[in-house]
C-alpha positions, 0 to 999 in steps of 0.5 A: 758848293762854292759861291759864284764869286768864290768860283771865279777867284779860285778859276782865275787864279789858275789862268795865265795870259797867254804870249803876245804874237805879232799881226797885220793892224787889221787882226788886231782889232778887238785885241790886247796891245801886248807893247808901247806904240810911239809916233813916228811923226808929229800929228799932224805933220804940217800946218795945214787947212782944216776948211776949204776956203782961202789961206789969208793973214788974220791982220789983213781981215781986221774990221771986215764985215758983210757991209765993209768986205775985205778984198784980197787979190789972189795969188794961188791955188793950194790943193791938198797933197801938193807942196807949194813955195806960195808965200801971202804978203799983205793983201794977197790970199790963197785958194786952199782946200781942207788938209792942204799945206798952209803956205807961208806968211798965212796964219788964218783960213777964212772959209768959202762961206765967209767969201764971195767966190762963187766959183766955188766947185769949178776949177776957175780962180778968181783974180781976188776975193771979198772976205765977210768976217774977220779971222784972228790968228790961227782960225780954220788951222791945223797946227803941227804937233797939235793932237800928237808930238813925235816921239810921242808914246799915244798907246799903252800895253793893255789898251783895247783895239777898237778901230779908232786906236787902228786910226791912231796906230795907223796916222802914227806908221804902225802896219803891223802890232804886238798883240795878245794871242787869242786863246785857242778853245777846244769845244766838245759836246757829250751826249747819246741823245745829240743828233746834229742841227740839219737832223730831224731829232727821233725818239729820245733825241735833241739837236746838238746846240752847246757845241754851237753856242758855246762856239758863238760865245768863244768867238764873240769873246774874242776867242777861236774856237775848235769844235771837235765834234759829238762824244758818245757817253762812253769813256773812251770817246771822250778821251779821244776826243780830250787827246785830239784838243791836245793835238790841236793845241788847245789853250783851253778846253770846254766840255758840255754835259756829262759832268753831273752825277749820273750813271753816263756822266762819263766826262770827269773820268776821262779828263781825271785819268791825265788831269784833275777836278779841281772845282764842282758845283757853283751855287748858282742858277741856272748852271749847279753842275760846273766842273774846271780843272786840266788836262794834260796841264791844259784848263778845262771847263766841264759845263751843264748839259742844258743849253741855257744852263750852258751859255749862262755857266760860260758867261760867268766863268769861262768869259772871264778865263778867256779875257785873262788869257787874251790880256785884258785886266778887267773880267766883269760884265758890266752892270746897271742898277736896275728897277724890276717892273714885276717880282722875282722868285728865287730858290736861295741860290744866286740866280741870273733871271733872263730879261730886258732891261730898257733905259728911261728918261732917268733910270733903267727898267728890267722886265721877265724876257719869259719863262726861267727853265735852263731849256728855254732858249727863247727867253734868252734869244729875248733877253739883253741882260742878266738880272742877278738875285743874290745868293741867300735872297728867295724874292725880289719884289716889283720896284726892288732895285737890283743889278742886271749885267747887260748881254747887250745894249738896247740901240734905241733908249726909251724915253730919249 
């Protein structure tokens, strides 16, 4: 059995990112920028008014104060959106509002606060201001070319699409962007006994869960997932199934179950006919049993049957394939040191206990979310992170400091 890390070398090795695609600026959110983005103009392009208030020059405003205001006769009314020939000479202001072109001879905005308008919210303008506060040069201004020049290159290939960088790509005149594909995978689930959710299980049966949450976690991973159904344990079905991935142009294919060592463990037959194994049993826990390899040239991954077993084998090995493939340069989890609060049994193999990991005032915690069995979906459903046991490690005292990936971030800090 290979080591996890060793496992996830030799998987990525054999995964190559995929083509890039031009799409609308709302698709690419949560993607891979696959080209430069440039500026088309300044940000911002003009000198305007970061407050609603009165556009004045700073030298008008020396010495004023709340007992000695300054009064300025106003010559103008600057809405945002409107060009204005205005030009302030000594002792005039301009009503302004935020994001409105400063006009010129103005080098300051004083805020309304800061004035003696009590106009303010009607469309009433008074024929002259007292001002309460002196103003230096470029006060409440927004200076052209201040966040971004034209020209300017503002993201790189390889930068993550979140929606500030939809913001960005959008004030700078790009509608639409090269990003990477998102990787197409095939999801096929094996199995006599599976039945589908809507189905009350008989005798011997059990609801079809790794098509679902193996489809949850291709999507949530930035990936579209293809779900083609329930393959019996027979030879042929997966076959037809494995050929019906293929049609659908799958980038990627996973298989749950059927890739252990039983008598009905049918699914590393059907994919060795036109493909290969290249990789079985990772020394982990839970998710001993993992098979990758291709079919038809295309990578497969042959998960564990059990659900838990399923999704924690997915998070280790498939995510990372699948942020390979979708352009990005870094595939690990992210971690935190952790302080267990109660012991941790292992068998020797690297294990990834379900728990909830909680920040304290100068540390974080780690506490069992239930119990460990590869069944036992609730502990999971409990859990925002992955305690990691080393391999070759059997226990992990209470107040031992030990790395947890994180599933999730907790929303409310303990102790903050």
């Amino acid at each position: 059995m290979r080591s996890v890390i060793e496992a996830q070398h030799a998987i990525l090795a054999s995964v190559k990112q995929l083509e890039p695609e031009t799409v609308s600026l709302l698709e690419a959110l949560g993607r891979v920028l696959a080209e430069p983005v440039t500026a088309d103009t300044a940000l911002p392009s003009f000198d305007n008014s970061a407050m609603d208030g009165y556009a004045v020059r700073a030298a008008d405003l020396v010495g004023a104060s709340r007992e000695h205001p300054v009064r300025l006769s106003v010559v103008a009314d600057i809405p945002a959106g409107h060009p204005t020939r205005v030009e302030i000479t000594a002792g005039t202001a301009a009503r302004i509002t935020t994001g409105a072109l400063l006009p010129r001879g103005a080098d300051a905005v004083a805020p309304v606060e800061d004035t003696d308008d009590g106009a303010r919210g009607t469309s009433e303008l008074l024929k002259s201001i007292a001002i309460y506060k002196a103003f230096e040069h470029g006060a409440h201004v927004r200076t052209a070319g201040d966040d971004v020049q034209r020209g300017e290159k503002v993201l790189d290939p390889g930068a993550l699409i979140r929606p500030s960088e939809i913001a960005l790509m959008s004030a700078v005149g790009h509608s639409r962007v090269k990003v990477h594909r998102r990787p197409r995978v095939a999801l096929l689930a094996t199995g006599d006994e599976l039945v589908a959710p809507d189905q009350l299980p008989g005798p011997g049966q059990i609801r079809n869960v790794n098509e679902y949450s193996t489809a949850a976690l291709v999507m949530r991973y930035g990936g579209v997932p293809l779900l083609l159904g329930i393959a019996r344990d027979r030879t042929e079905e997966v076959a037809a199934k494995l050929e019906e991935a293929i049609g659908q142009g799958a980038d990627l294919i996973v298989a749950s179950a059927g890739v252990s060592v039983g008598a009905y463990d049918v699914v590393k037959d059907a994919v060795k006919a036109h493909g290969s194994i290249d990789l079985w049993k990772v020394r982990m826990r839970p998710g001993k049993p993992l098979a990758f390899g291709f079919y038809r040239q295309v990578p497969f991954f042959g998960l564990p049957g059990n659900p838990v077993s399923a999704m924690m084998t997915f998070e280790q090995f498939v995510r990372p394939a699948l942020r390979i493939m979708s352009g990005f340069d870094q595939w690990q989890k992210p971690t935190v040191t952790v302080t267990l609060l109660e012991p941790i049994a292992s068998d020797g193999r690297e294990t990834y206990a379900r728990a909830w990991v909680a920040r304290q005032v100068d540390h974080w915690t780690a506490r069992l979310s239930g119990g460990q069995g590869s069944n036992m979906l609730g502990s999971l459903a409990r859990a925002n992170a992955l305690v990691v046991v080393p391999d070759g490690v059997t226990q992990l005292d209470a107040g031992a400091l030990v790395r947890a990936q994180m599933l999730d971030w907790p929303e409310e800090i303990d102790g903050l």
